[in-house]
N, C-alpha and C positions, 0 to 999 in steps of 0.2 A: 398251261391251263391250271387254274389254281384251285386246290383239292374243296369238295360240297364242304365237306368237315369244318372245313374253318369258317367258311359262309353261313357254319351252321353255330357255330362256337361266340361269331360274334352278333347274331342276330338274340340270340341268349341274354347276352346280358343289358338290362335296365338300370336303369338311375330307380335308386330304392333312396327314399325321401321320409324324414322325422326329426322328432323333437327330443330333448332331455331337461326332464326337471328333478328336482331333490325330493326325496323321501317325503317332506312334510308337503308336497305340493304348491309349496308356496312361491316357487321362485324358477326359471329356469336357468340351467348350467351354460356359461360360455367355455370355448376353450376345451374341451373335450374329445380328447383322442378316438379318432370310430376308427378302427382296423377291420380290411377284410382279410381274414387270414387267411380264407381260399385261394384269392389271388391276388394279397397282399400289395392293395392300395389303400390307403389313405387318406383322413382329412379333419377335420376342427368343425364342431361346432359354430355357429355366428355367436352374435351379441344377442340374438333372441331365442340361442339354443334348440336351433335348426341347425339339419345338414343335410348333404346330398350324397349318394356314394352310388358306383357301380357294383352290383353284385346281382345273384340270381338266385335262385330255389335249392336250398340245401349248403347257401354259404353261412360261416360262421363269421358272425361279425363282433368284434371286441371294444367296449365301452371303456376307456380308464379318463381318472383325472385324479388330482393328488388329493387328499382330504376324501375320500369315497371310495365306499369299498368298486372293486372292477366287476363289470357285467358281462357276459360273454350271450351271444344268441344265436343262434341256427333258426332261419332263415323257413319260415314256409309258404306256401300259397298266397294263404290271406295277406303275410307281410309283403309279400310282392304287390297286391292287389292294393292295400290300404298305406296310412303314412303310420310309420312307427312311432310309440311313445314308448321311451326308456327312460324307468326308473333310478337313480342313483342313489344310496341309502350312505349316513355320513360315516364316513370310517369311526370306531372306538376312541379315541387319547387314551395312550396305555400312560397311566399314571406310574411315575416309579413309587416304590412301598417306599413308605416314611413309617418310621419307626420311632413310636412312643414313648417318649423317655420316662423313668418311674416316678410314679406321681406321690409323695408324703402322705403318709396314712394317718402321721400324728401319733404315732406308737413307736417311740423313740429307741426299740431294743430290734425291732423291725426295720426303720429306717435306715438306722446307722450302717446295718450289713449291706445297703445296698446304697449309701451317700459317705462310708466312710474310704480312702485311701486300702487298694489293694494292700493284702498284705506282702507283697513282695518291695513294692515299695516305698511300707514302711518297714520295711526292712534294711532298703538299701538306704533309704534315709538315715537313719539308726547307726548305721554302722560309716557312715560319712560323718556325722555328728560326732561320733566316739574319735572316728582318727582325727576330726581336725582338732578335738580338745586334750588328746595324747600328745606327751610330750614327745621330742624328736629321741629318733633313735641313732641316728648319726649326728655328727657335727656337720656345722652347715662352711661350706667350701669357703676359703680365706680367700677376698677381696683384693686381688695383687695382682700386678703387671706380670710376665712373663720374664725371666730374665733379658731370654732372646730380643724381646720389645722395649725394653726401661732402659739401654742406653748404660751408658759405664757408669759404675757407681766410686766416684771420689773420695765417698767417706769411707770404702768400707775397710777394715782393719785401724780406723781410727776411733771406734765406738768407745771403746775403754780410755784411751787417753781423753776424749771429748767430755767424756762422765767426769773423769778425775778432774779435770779445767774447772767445768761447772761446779761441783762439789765444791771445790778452793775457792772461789770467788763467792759463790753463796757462804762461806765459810766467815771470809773476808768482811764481807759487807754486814753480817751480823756481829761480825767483834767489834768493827768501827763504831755502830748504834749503843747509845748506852743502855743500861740496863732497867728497864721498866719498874720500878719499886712504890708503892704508896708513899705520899707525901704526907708527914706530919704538917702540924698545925704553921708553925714560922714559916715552912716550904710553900704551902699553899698561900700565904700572905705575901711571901717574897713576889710568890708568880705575878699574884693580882694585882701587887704593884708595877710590876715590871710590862705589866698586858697596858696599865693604865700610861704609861710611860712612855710607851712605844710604838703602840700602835696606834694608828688611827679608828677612832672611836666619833665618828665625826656621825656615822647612822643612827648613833642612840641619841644623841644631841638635837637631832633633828627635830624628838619627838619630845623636846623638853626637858629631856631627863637632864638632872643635874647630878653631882656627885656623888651626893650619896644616895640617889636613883642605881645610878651608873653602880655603886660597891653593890648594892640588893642585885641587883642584872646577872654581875658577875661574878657573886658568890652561888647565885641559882645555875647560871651555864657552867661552872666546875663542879655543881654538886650531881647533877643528869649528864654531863661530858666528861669528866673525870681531867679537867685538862690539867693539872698541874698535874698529877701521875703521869699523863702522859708527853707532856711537852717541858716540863721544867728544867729538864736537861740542856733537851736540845733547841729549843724554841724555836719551833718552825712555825714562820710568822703565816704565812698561803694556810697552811692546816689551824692555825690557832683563827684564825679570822673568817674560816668556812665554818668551824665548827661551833661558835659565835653568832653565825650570822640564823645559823639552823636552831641554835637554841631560842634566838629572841625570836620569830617568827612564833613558838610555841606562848611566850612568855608575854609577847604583843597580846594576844588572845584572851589569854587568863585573868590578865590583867587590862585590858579595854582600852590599850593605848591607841594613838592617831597619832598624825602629822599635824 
């Protein structure tokens, strides 16, 4: 036999039926969580912000949906009797605080203390500026292989005799050169004749010059080249004929020659 109690418990409860629109009136809410928390059923909203739910006189039934503050209700008579309308008001937007950065007053003794570089950082600046234009206070570590790493070294104990070689040969080859000396007047004519003599002079030719073009040439590249000082001795025909070639290029110019 099944207890009156419960025949009585669920003759109790109704479908309790309403709507949910937003604060301004204008629109109704879909999607809308209705909770009975007395006996903790459930359901949504439609699309036209109708629902349906079981509950009875003295249930508390809970309104949420995201964006709106949550509504809570307890349940009376008349709610039984009539169709509910719940209100939903729109939740706040909690703005995060933006903070206003200082704005120039145009009073430049004002502004500065609050647009100029902490002092602490110009301080550390300051003091980076000074050491990197201090000189060093150590020596800076010599550039070398490790011994362990560099491999047998063949020269070494020959340093001093390799010096003394070098020495003797540089020694040599300066005695063998003659001795550099200004040329008197006959010296300097012997040259000119002998440059005339001997070498080929076939590039001043080109441009017409005749002989005594050619003695004016060659008295101007020994007067700017010094070459009989320097070549009279040993006449070194590659050097007397480069240093020749670099005079008349000035000498072309000066004087407006052509081919």
């Amino acid at each position: 036999m099944v207890p009156c109690f419960i025949f009585a418990d669920l003759w109790s409860q109704q479908k309790i039926t309403g709507s949910i629109i937003d604060d301004n009136g204008s629109a109704t809410l879909n999607s809308v969580l209705v909770i009975n928390i007395s006996n903790q059923t459930s359901t949504f909203s439609n699309a036209s912000g109708n629902f349906v739910i079981d509950a009875d006189e003295n249930d508390e039934l809970r309104f949420v949906k995201e964006g709106y503050y949550r509504v809570d209700r307890k349940l009376t008579k008349e709610d039984i009797r009539n169709s509910l309308l719940i209100i939903l008001s729109h939740a706040e937007i909690q703005i995060p605080e933006v903070q206003i950065k200082y704005q120039p007053t145009g009073n430049l003794e004002k502004d500065n203390k609050h647009l100029a570089e902490s002092r602490k950082i110009a301080s550390l600046k300051s003091d980076l500026d000074s050491y990197m234009r201090s000189p060093l206070n150590e020596p800076l570590p010599k550039n070398t292989i490790p011994k362990q790493f560099g491999g047998h070294d063949f020269s070494a104990g020959q340093g001093d005799v390799l010096g003394v070689l070098s020495l003797a040969v540089n020694l040599i080859k300066k005695s063998g050169k003659p001795k550099i000396t200004k040329a008197d007047y006959n010296e300097t004519q012997n040259f000119i004749k002998r440059v005339k003599e001997e070498m080929n002079l076939d590039f001043l030719k080109k441009y017409g010059m005749g002989d005594e073009q050619i003695d004016k040439f060659l008295l101007y590249a020994n007067d700017t080249k010094k070459l009989a000082k320097l070549y009279r001795k040993d006449f070194n025909v590659p050097a007397i004929e480069f240093e020749l070639k670099v005079a008349f290029q000035e000498y072309k110019k000066t004087n407006k020659l052509s081919e």
